[in-house]
C-alpha positions in Angstrom: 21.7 10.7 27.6 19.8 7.2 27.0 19.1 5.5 30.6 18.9 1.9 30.6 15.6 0.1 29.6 13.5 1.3 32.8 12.2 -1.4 34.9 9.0 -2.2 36.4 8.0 -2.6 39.9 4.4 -4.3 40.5 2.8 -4.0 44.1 1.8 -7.5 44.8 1.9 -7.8 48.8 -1.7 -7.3 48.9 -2.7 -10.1 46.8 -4.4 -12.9 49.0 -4.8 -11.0 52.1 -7.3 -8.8 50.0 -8.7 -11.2 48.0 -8.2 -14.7 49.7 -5.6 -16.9 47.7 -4.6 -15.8 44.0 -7.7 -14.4 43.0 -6.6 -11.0 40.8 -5.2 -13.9 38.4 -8.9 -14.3 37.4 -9.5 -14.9 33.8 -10.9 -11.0 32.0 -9.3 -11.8 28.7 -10.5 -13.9 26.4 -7.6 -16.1 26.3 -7.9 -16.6 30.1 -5.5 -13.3 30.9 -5.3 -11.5 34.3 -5.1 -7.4 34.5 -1.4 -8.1 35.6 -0.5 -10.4 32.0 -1.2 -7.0 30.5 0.8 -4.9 32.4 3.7 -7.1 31.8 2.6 -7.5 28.3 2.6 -3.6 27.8 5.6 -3.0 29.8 7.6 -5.2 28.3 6.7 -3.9 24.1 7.2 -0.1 25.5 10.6 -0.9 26.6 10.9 -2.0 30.1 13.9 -5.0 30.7 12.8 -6.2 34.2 10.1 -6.8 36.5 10.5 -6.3 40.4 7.7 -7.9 42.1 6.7 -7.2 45.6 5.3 -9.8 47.3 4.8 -11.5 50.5 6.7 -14.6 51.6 3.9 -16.3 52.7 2.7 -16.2 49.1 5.9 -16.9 47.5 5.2 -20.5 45.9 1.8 -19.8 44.8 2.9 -16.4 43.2 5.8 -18.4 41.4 3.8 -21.2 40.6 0.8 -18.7 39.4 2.7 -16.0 37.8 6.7 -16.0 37.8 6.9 -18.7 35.7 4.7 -17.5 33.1 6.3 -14.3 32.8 9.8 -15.5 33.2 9.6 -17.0 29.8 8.9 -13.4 28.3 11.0 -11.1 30.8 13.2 -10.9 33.4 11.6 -11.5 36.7 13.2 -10.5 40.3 11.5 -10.6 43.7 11.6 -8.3 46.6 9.8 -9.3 50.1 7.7 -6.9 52.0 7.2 -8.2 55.4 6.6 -6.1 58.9 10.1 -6.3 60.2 12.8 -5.9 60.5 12.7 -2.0 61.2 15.4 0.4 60.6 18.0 0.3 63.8 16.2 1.9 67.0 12.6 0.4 66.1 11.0 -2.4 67.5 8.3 -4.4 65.9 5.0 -3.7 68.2 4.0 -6.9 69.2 -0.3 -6.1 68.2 1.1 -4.6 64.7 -0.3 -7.3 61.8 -1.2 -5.0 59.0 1.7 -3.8 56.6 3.5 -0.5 56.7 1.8 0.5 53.1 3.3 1.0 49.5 5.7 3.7 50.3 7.1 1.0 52.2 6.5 -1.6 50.1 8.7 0.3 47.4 11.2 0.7 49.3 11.3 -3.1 49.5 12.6 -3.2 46.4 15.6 -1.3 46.2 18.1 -3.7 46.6 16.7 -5.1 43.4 16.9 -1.8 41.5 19.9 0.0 40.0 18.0 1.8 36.9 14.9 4.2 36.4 11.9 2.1 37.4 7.7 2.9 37.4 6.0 1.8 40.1 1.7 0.1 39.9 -0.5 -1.4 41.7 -0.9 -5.0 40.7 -4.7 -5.1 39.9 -5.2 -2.0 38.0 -5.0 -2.4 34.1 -3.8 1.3 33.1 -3.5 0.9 29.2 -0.6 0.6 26.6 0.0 4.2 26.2 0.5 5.3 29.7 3.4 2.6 29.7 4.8 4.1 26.5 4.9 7.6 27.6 6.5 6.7 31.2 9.3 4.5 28.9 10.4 7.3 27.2 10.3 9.6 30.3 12.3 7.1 32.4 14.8 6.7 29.3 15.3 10.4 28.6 14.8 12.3 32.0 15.6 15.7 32.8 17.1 16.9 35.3 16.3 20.1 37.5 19.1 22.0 39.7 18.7 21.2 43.1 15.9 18.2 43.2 15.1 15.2 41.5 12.5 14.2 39.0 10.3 11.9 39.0 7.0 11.5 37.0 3.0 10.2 37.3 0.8 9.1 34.7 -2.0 11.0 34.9 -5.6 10.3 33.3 -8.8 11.9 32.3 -11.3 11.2 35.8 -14.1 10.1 33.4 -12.5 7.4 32.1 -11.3 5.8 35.4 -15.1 5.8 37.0 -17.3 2.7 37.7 -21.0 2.4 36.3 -21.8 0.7 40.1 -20.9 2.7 42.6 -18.1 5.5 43.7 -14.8 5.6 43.6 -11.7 7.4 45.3 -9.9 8.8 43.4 -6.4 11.9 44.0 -6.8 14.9 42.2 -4.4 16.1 40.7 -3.2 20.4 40.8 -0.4 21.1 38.7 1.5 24.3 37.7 2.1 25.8 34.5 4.9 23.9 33.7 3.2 20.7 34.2 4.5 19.7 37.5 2.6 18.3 40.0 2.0 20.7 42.9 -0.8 18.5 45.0 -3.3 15.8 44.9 -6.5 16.4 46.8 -7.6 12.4 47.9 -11.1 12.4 47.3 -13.0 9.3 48.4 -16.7 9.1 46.7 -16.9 10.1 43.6 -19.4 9.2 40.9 -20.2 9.3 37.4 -23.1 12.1 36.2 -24.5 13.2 33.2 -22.8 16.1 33.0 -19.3 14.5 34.4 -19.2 13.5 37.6 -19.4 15.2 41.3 -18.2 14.0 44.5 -20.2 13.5 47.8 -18.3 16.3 50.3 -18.3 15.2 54.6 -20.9 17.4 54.9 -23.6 15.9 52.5 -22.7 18.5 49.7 -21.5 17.1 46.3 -18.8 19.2 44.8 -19.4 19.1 40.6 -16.6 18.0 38.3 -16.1 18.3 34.6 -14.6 14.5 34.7 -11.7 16.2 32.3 -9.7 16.4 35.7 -6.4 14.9 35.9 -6.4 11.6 38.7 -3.4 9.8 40.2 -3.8 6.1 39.9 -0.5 5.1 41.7 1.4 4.9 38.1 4.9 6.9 39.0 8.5 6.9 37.5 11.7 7.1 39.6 15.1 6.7 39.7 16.8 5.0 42.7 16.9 8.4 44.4 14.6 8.5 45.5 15.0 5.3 48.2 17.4 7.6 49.9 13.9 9.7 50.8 12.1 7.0 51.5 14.2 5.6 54.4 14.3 9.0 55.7 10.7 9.7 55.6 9.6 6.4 56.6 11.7 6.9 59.9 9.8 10.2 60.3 6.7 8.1 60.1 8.0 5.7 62.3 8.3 8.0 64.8 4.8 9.4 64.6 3.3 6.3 64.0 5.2 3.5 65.5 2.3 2.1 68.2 -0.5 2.9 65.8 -1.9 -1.0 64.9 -3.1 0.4 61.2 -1.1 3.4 60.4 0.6 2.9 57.0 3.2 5.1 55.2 1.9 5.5 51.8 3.9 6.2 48.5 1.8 9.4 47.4 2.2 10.8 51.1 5.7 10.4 50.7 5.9 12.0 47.1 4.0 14.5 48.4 6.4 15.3 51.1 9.2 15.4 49.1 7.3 18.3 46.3 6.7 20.4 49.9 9.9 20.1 51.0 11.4 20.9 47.4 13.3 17.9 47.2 11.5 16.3 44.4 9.5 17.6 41.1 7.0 15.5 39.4 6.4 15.6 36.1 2.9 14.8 35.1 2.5 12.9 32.1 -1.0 13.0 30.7 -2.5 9.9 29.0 -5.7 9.3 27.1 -5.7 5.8 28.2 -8.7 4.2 30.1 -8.3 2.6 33.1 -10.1 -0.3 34.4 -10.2 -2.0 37.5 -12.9 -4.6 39.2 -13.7 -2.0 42.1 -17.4 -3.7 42.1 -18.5 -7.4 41.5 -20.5 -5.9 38.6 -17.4 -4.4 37.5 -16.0 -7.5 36.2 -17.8 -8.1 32.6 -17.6 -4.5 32.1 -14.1 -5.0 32.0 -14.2 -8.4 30.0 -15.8 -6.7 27.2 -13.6 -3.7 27.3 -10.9 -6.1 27.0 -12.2 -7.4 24.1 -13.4 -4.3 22.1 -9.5 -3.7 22.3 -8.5 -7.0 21.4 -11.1 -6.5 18.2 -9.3 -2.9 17.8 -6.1 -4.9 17.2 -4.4 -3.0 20.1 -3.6 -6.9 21.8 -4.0 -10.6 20.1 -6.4 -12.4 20.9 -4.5 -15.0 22.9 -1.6 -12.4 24.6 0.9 -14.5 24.8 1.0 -17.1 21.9 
């Protein structure tokens, strides 16, 4: 059975607060592109129909004035509004709570937008046009497993998501011998090596890796199941973590809940795509010139969108 064309769901809440105005729309492709043109630009030549982004309404005209209307002439473009209340009946907003509830909440945000298989990314994270490819064809021919549902992750090679500057967190990824994800060890300081890389332990020890482990970089693959899990569990987290002024109910935590709970399975998808991402201020013409030695590959034209 063929799905309908898959949809894609773009964490954008965070832009401004994190960055102060619009400033992940910064020019890194030589025809003045953002990371996010191409994610739409990839999403939308792998197969995805729609894009749900999730924003704040405090940032609605500048993201529409910015963004929407650029991509609106190459895709359909819906919104969805993450904003700290309301709260599911029985909760009441604390009145010193200011930060957002997190991207498992922020997902759920868009459900009323949703009625078809969807991926779900961070906004500033360019993750390359064959992890879209291989997610499309997942979310348009999905199996199914007695019992649970199945999702999927996009999972790449550590040593090409790591920065030149600095360390970088990064979730591990332990799968079975079917492929399905089993858990994803968070590990928050890890750097490149000669030899691979290694991260720095609490203690002071570093812990040696290969770099050919497999890291989550927040690129999953639903269907609207799963929003039924997500109320649930974020009421659970509600009620564990209701007075807490920084708490926030994340969207692996929750996917990891529902693999422990045998609810879900996860499909991990390898890719040999590179990410990049501006993690450091010296990041940035690393990126530009990887952009470009793709652009010189032929893998995007020169100006994305002419």
């Amino acid at each position: 059975m063929i799905h309908p064309k898959p949809t894609l769901v773009v964490l954008a809440a965070g832009i401004g607060s994190r960055y102060g105005g619009l400033k992940q729309m910064e020019p890194l492709g030589p025809g003045g592109e953002a990371i996010l043109d191409y994610s739409v630009f990839d999403a939308r030549r792998a197969g995805f129909g729609k894009v749900v982004f999730v924003i704040r309404r405090d940032i609605e005209q500048d993201f529409r004035d910015v963004l929407g209307r650029r991509f609106e002439r190459q895709i359909d473009v819906r919104y969805a509004f993450q904003e700290l209340a309301p709260l599911p009946p029985s909760y009441q907003l604390p009145p010193d709570r200011k930060k957002p509830w997190g991207t498992g909440h922020a997902t759920l945000c868009a459900a009323d937008a949703l009625g078809e298989p969807f991926a779900v990314i961070n906004a500033d994270d360019f993750y390359g046009a064959e992890s879209y490819r291989v997610l499309a064809e997942f979310l348009t021919r999905p199996t199914v497993a007695a019992g649970c549902d199945t999702f999927a992750m996009v999972g790449f090679q550590l040593s090409r998501t790591l920065s030149e500057h600095g360390t970088v967190a990064r979730g591990v990824c332990q799968t079975n011998a079917d492929g399905h994800l089993v858990a994803v060890e968070e590990l928050t300081a890890i750097e490149r090596t000669a030899t691979g890389a290694r991260n720095k332990e609490a203690g002071g020890a570093f812990r040696e890796m290969t770099g050919n482990e497999i890291v989550s970089l927040n690129f999953w693959g639903f269907t609207p199941a799963l929003f039924g899990h997500l109320r649930r569990l974020f009421g659970e987290f509600l009620d564990r973590n209701l007075t807490s002024p920084k708490a926030e109910f994340y969207l692996p935590m929750a996917v990891d809940a529902l693999i422990r709970e045998g609810r879900a399975q996860v499909k991990v998808l390898p890719t040999s795509a590179s990410w990049f991402g501006v993690t450091y201020r010296e990041d940035r013409p690393v990126v530009m010139e990887s952009i470009r030695a793709l652009v010189r590959a032929g893998a995007y034209p020169e100006r994305l969108w002419a």
